[in-house]
C-alpha positions as CSV (number, residue, x, y, z in Angstrom):
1,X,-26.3,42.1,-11.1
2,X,-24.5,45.4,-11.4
3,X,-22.0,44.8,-9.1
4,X,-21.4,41.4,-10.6
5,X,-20.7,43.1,-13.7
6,X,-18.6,45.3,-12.9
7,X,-16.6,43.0,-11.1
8,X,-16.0,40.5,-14.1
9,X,-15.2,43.4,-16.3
10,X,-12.5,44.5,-13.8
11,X,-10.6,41.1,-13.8
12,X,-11.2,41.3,-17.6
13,X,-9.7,44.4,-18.2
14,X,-7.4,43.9,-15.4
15,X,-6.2,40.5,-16.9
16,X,-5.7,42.0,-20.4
17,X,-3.3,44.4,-19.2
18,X,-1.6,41.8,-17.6
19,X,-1.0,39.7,-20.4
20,X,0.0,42.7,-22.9
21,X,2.9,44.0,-20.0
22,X,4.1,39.9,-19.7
23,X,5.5,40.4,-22.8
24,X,7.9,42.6,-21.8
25,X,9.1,40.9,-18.7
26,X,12.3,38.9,-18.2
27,X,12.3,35.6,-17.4
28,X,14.5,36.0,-13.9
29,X,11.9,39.1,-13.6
30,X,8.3,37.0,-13.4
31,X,10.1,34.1,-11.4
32,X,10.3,37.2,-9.0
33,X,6.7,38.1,-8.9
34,X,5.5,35.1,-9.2
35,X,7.3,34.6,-5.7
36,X,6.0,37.9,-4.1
37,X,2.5,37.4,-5.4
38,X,2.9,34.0,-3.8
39,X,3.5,35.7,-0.6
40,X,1.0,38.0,-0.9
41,X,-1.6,35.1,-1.6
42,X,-0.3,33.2,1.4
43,X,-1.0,36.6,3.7
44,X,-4.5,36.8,2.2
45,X,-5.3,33.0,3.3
46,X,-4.0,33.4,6.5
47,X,-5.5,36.5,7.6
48,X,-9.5,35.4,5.8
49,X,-8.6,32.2,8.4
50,X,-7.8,34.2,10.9
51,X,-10.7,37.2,10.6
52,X,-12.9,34.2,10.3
53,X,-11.7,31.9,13.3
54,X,-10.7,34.1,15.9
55,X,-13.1,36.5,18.2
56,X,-11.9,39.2,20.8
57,X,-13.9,39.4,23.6
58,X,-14.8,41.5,26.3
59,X,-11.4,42.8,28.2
60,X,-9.5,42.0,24.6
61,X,-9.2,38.2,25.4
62,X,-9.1,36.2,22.5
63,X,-11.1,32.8,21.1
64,X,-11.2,30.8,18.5
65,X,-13.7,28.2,17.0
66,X,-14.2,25.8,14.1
67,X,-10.8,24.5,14.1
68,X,-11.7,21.0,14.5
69,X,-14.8,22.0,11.8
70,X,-11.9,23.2,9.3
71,X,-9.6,19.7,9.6
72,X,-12.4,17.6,8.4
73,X,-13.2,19.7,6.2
74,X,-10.0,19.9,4.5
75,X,-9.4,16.1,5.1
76,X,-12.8,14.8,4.1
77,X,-12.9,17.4,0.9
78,X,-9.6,16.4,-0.6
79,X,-10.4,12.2,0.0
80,X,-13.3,13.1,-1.8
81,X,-11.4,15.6,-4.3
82,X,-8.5,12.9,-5.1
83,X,-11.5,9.9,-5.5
84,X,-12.9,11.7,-8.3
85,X,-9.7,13.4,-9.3
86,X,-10.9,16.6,-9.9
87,X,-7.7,18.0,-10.3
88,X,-6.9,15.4,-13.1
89,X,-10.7,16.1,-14.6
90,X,-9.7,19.9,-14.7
91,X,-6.8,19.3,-16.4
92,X,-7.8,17.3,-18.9
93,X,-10.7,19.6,-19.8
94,X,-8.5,22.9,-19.9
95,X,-5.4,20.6,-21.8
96,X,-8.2,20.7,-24.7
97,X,-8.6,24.3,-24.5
98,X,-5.1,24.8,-24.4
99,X,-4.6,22.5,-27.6
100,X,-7.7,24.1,-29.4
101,X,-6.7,28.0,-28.8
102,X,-3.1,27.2,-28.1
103,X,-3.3,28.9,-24.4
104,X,-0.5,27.7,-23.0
105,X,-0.2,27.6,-18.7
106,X,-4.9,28.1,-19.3
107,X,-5.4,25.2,-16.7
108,X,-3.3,26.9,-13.4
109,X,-4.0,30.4,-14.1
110,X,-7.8,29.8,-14.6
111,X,-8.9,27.5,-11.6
112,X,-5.9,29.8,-9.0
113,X,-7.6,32.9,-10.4
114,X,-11.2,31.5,-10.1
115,X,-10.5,30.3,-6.2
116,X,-8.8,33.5,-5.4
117,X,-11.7,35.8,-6.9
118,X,-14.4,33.3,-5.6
119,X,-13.7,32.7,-2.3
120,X,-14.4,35.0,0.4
121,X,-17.4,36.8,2.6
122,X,-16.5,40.2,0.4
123,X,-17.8,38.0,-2.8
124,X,-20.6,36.5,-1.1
125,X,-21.8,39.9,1.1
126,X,-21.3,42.0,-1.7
127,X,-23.6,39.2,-3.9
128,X,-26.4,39.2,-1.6
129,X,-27.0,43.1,-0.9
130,X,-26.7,43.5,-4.8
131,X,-29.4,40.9,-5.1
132,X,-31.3,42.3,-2.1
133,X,-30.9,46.0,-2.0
134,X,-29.4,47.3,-5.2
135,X,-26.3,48.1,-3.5
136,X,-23.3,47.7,-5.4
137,X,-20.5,49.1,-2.7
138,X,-18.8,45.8,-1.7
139,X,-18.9,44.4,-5.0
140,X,-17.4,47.7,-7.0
141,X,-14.8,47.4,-3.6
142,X,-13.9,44.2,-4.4
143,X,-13.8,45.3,-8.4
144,X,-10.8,47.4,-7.6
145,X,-9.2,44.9,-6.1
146,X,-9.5,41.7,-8.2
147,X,-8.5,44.5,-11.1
148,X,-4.8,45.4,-9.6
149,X,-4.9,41.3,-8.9
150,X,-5.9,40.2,-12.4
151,X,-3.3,42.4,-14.0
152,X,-0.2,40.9,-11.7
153,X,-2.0,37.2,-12.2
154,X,-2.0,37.7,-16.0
155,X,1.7,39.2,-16.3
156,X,2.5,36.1,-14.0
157,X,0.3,33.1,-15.2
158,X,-1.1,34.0,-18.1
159,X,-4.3,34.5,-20.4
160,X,-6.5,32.1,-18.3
161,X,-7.0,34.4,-15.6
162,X,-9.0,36.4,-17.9
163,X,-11.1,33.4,-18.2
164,X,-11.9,33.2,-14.3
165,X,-14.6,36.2,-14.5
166,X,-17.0,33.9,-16.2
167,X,-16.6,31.8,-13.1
168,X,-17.0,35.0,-10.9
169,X,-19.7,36.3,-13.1
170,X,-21.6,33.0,-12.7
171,X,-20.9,31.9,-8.9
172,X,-22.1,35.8,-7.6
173,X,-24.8,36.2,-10.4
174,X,-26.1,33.2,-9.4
175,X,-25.9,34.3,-5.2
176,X,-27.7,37.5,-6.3
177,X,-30.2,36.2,-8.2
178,X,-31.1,33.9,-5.5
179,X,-30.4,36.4,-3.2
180,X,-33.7,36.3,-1.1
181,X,-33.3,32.4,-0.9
182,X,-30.0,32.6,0.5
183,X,-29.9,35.5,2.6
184,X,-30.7,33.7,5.9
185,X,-28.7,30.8,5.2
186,X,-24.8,32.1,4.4
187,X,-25.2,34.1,6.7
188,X,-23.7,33.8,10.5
189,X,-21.6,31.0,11.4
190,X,-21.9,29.3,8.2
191,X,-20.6,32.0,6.2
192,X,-17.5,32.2,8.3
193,X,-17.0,28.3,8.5
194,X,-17.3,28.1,4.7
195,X,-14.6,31.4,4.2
196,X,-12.2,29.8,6.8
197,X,-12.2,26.7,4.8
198,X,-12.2,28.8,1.5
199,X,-8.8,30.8,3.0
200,X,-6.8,28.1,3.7
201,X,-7.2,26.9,-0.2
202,X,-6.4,30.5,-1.2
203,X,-2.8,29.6,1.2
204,X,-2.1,26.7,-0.6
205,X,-2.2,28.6,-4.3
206,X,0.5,30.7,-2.6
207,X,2.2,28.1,-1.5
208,X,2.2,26.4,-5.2
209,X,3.3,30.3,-6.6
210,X,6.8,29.8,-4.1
211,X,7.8,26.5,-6.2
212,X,7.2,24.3,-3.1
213,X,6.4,20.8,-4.6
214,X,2.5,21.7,-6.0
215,X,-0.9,21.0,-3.7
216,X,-3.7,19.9,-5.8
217,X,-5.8,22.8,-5.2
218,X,-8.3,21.7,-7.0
219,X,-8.6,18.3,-5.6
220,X,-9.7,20.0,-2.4
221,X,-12.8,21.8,-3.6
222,X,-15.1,19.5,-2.2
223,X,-13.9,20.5,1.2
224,X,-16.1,24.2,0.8
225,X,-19.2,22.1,1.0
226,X,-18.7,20.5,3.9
227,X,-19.7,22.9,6.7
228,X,-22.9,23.5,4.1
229,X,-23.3,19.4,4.8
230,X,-22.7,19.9,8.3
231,X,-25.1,22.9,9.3
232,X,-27.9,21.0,7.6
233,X,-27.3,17.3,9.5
234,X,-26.5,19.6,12.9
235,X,-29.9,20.1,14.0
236,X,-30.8,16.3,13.2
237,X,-28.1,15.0,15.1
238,X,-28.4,17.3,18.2
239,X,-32.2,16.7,18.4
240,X,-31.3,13.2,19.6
241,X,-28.5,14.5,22.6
């Protein structure tokens, strides 16, 4: 759980920062970052979709897989996202936190800092050896970098983002905990299927940072647990071909 620490502390600390230096910033000035972070997040989707889709083979000849895997996915997670309006439920809940601690802009900057921090084979990796071995390298990696990202996200979005490492403290305390459980499952194919998926929501946060009319992020959540769904029913299916 070291490792775990650390990380939330980073975002944290990182947030803080950000939120003390927003003050200062001009209005024309965070309409720029929020577009270049938006940018940045969009390159960060696209390449975790790419590193996790796309092989190069022997001679440099490259393949892909899970593309059809990843439209379901993203189709049968957001039906099931917009029947249950998570993104509406989400809302609501944070619109009461806003109202009770007066945290304006809590909702967006909590669940986009939570996906971005969450999702991702570094977060998951780095989880499992702390849980496993002791080893804290990915994780105190990945604390560096959520750090410079929490303090742009916190000058941009706001206070919420600070919020997001109980989320991260939770989601990889709870993958290092159950470490030894785990280990052989998120592992392999499944880990790549679920971070392809996991990318292309990352893209679409920053797609909503450009201004573009807004994707219900959070709508599509369900869509991470569908390769999970898949992997187990696989072997059931194929045992009848």
């Amino acid at each position: 759980m070291f490792g775990t620490t650390i990380n939330a502390l980073a975002i944290v600390i990182g947030g803080l920062l950000g939120v003390v230096f927003k003050k200062g910033i001009k209005q024309s000035v965070s309409e720029s970052l929020n577009k270049a972070l938006g940018i940045s997040v969009i390159v960060l989707g696209f390449n975790g979709v790419v590193s996790s889709m796309f092989t190069v083979g022997d001679g440099g000849a490259l393949s892909s897989s899970g593309e059809l895997l990843l439209i379901v996915s993203l189709v049968l997670g957001t039906f099931i996202g917009e029947v249950i309006d998570l993104d509406g439920r989400l809302a609501s809940l944070s619109g009461i936190v806003e109202k009770k601690l007066k945290l304006s802009g809590f909702a967006q900057s909590f669940v986009n800092g939570t996906l971005i921090y969450c999702v991702g084979a570094m977060a998951i990796i780095g989880a499992l050896n702390d849980g496993l071995r002791g080893d804290s390298s990915v994780l105190l990696i990945k604390s560096l970098l959520d750090g410079i990202s929490s303090l742009v996200l916190g000058a941009t979005l706001g206070i919420g983002v600070i919020f997001s490492a109980i989320s991260v403290f939770i989601y990889q305390g709870a993958i290092a905990l159950l470490a030894g459980s785990l280990e052989s499952v998120l592992a392999g194919e499944l880990l790549l299927q679920i971070c392809a998926v996991g990318y292309c929501l990352v893209a679409c946060i920053g797609i909503n940072f450009l201004g573009a009319p807004r994707i219900k992020v959070a709508n599509m959540l369900p869509a991470l647990l569908v390769p999970i769904v898949w992997n187990l029913i696989y072997p059931i299916f194929a045992s009848f071909l």
